[in-house]
Backbone bond lengths (Angstrom), bond angles and torsions (degrees), N, CA, C in turn:
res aa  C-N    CA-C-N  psi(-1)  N-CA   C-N-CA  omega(-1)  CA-C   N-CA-C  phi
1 X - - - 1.445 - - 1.530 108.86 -
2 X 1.342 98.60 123.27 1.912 99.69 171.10 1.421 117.16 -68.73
3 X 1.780 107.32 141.68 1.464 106.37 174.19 1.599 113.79 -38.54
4 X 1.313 130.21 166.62 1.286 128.96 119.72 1.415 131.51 -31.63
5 X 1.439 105.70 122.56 1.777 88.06 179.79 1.363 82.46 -92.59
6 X 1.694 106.74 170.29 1.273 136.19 -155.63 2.014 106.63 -99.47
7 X 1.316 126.55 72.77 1.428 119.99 172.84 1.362 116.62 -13.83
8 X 1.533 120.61 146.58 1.646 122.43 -179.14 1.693 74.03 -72.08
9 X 1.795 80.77 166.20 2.207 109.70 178.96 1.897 70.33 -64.22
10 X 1.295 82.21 173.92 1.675 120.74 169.73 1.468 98.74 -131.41
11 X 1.454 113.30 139.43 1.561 117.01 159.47 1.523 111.45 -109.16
12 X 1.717 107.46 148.10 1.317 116.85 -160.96 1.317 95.24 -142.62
13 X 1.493 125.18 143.01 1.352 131.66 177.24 1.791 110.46 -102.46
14 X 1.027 145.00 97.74 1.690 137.18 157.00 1.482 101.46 -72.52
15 X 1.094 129.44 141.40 1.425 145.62 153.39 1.771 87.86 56.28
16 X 1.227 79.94 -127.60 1.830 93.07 -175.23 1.537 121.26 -101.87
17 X 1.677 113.60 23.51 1.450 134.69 175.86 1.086 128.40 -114.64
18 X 1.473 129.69 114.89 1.151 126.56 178.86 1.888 122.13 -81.63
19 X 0.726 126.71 155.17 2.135 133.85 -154.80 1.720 86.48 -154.33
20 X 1.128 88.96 124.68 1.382 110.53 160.24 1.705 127.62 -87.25
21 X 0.782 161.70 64.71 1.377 173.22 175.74 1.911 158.82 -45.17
22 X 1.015 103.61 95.31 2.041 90.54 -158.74 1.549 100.25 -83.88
23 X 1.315 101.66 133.61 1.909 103.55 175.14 1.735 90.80 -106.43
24 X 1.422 96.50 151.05 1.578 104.05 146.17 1.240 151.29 -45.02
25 X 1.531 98.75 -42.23 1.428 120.52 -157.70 1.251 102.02 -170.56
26 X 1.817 129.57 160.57 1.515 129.82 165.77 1.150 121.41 -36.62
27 X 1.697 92.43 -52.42 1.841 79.59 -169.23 1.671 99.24 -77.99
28 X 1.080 140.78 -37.50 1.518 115.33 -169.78 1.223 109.08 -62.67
29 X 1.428 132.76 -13.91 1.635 121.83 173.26 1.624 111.26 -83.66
30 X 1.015 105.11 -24.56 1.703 119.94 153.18 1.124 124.82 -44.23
31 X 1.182 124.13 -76.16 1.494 133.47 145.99 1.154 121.97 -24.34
32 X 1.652 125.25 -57.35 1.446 129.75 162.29 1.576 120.11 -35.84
33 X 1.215 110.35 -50.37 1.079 105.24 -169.85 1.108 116.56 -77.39
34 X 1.565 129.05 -27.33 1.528 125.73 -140.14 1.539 89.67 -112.72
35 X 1.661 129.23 3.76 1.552 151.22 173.02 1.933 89.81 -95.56
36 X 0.665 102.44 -24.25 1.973 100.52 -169.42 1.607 84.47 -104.07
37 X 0.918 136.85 -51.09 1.539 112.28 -168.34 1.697 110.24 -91.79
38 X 1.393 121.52 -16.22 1.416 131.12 165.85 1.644 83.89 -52.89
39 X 1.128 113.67 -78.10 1.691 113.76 -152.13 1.505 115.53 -56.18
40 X 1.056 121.44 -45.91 1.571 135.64 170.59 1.492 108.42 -57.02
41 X 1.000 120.27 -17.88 1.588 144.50 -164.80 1.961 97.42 -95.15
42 X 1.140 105.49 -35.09 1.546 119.82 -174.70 1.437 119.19 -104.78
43 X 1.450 113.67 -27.10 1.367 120.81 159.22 1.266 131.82 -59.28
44 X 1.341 100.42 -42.69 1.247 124.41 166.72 1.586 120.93 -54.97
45 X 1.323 104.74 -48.15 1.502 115.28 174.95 1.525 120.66 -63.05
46 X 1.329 113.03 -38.45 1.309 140.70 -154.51 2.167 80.61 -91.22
47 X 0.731 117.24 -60.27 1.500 124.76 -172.50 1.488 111.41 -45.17
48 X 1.763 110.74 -47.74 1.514 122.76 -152.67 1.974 85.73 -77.25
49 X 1.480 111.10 -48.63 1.284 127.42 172.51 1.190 103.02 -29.95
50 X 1.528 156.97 -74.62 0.764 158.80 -148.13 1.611 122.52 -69.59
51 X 0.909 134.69 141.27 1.995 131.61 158.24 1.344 109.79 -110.71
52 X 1.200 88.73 142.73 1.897 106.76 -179.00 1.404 109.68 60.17
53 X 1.492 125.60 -133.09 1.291 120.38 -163.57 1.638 118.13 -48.71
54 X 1.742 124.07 153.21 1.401 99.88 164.50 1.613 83.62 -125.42
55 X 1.813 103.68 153.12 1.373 97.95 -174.05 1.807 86.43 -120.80
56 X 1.515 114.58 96.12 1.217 118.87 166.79 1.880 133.22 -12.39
57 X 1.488 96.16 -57.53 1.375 124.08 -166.05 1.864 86.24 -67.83
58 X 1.208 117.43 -63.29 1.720 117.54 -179.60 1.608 106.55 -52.01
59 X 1.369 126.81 -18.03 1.457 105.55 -162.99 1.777 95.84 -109.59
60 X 1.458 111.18 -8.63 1.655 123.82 -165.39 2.103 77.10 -92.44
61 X 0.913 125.99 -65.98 1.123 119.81 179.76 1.691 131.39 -50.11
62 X 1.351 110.50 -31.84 1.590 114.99 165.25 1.383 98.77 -71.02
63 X 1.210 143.95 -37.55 1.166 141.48 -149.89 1.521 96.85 -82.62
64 X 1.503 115.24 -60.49 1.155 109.66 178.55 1.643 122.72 -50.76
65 X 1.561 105.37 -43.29 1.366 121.96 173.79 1.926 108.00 -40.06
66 X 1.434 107.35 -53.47 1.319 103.90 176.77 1.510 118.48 -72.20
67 X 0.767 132.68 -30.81 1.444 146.50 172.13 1.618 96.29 -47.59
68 X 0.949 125.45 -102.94 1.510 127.42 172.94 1.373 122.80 -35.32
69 X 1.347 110.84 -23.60 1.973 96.87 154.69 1.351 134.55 -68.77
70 X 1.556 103.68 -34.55 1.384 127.73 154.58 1.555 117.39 -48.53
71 X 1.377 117.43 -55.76 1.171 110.11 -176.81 1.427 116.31 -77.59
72 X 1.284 146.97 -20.88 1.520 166.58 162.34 1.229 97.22 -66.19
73 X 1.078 124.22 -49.90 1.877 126.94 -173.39 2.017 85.44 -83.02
74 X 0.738 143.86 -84.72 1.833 122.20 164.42 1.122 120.13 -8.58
75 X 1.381 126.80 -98.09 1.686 104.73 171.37 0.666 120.12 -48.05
76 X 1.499 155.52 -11.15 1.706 131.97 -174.90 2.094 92.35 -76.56
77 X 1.417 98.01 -48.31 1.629 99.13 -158.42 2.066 99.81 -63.31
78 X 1.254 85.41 -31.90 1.786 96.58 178.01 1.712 100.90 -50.28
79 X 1.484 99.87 -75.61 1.542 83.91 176.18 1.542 150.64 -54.71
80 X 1.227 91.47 -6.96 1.723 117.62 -179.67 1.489 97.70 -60.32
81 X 1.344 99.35 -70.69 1.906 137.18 -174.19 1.634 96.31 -27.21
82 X 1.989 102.59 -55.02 1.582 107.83 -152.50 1.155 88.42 -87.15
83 X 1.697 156.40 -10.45 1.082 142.42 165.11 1.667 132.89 -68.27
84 X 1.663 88.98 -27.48 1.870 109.28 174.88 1.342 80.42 -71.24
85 X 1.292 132.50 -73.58 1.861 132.49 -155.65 1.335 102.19 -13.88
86 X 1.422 88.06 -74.63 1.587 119.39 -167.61 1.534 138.76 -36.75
87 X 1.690 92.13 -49.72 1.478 128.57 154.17 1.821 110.39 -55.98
88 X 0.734 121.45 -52.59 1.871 128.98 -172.82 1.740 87.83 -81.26
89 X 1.044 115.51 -81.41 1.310 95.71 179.88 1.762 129.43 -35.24
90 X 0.888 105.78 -30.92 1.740 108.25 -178.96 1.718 99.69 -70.55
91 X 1.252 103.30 -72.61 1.547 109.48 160.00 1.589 131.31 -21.81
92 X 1.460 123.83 -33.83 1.151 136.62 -170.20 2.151 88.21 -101.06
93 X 1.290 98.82 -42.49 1.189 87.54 -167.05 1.939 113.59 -79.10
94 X 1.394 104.97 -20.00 1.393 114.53 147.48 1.188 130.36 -37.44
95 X 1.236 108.45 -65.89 1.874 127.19 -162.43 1.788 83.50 -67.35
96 X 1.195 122.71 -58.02 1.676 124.53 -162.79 1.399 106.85 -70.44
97 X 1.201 136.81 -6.02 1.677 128.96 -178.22 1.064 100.70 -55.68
98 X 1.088 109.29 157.17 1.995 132.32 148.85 1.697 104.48 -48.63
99 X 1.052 105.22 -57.70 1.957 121.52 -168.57 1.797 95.80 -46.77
100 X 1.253 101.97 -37.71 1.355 97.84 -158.36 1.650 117.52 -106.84
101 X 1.499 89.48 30.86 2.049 86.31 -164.17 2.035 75.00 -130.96
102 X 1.495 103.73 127.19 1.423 124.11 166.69 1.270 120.11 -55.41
């Protein structure tokens, strides 16, 4: 099996910082980006929100804070989803047995 070749960096802007960056693959630089402009997208919001002082570190931290409710509130509903599947499928696979046809 051949190495991985190594993707060019990607550059990405957060707030008012530029990060240089290696993706895996398209879509993870995809992802990269649209996580760098989601967030910059929220800083921004979180910033205009504010009067007088802005204390960066508090608004980099709500941001993150929301980020991870989202994603926890995602898997929780994900697993919900794969438990109905599961359930209907058993059910479907019930009704269709051999065992169960007269």
């Amino acid at each position: 099996m051949e190495p991985q070749k190594l993707r060019p960096p990607i550059k990405i802007t957060i707030g008012n910082k530029s990060y240089e960056l290696r993706s895996n693959s398209e879509h993870e630089e995809e992802l990269i980006r649209k996580a760098a402009k989601l967030v910059t997208e929220q800083i921004e919001h979180r910033m205009k929100k504010k009067k007088g002082e802005v204390n960066i570190e508090e608004i980099l931290s709500m941001v993150c804070l929301d980020a991870m409710v989202a994603r926890l509130k995602g898997d929780h509903d994900l697993k919900i989803i794969k438990n109905e599947v599961f359930k209907k499928l058993d059910t479907i696979q019930n009704h269709f047995s051999p065992s169960s046809q007269n």
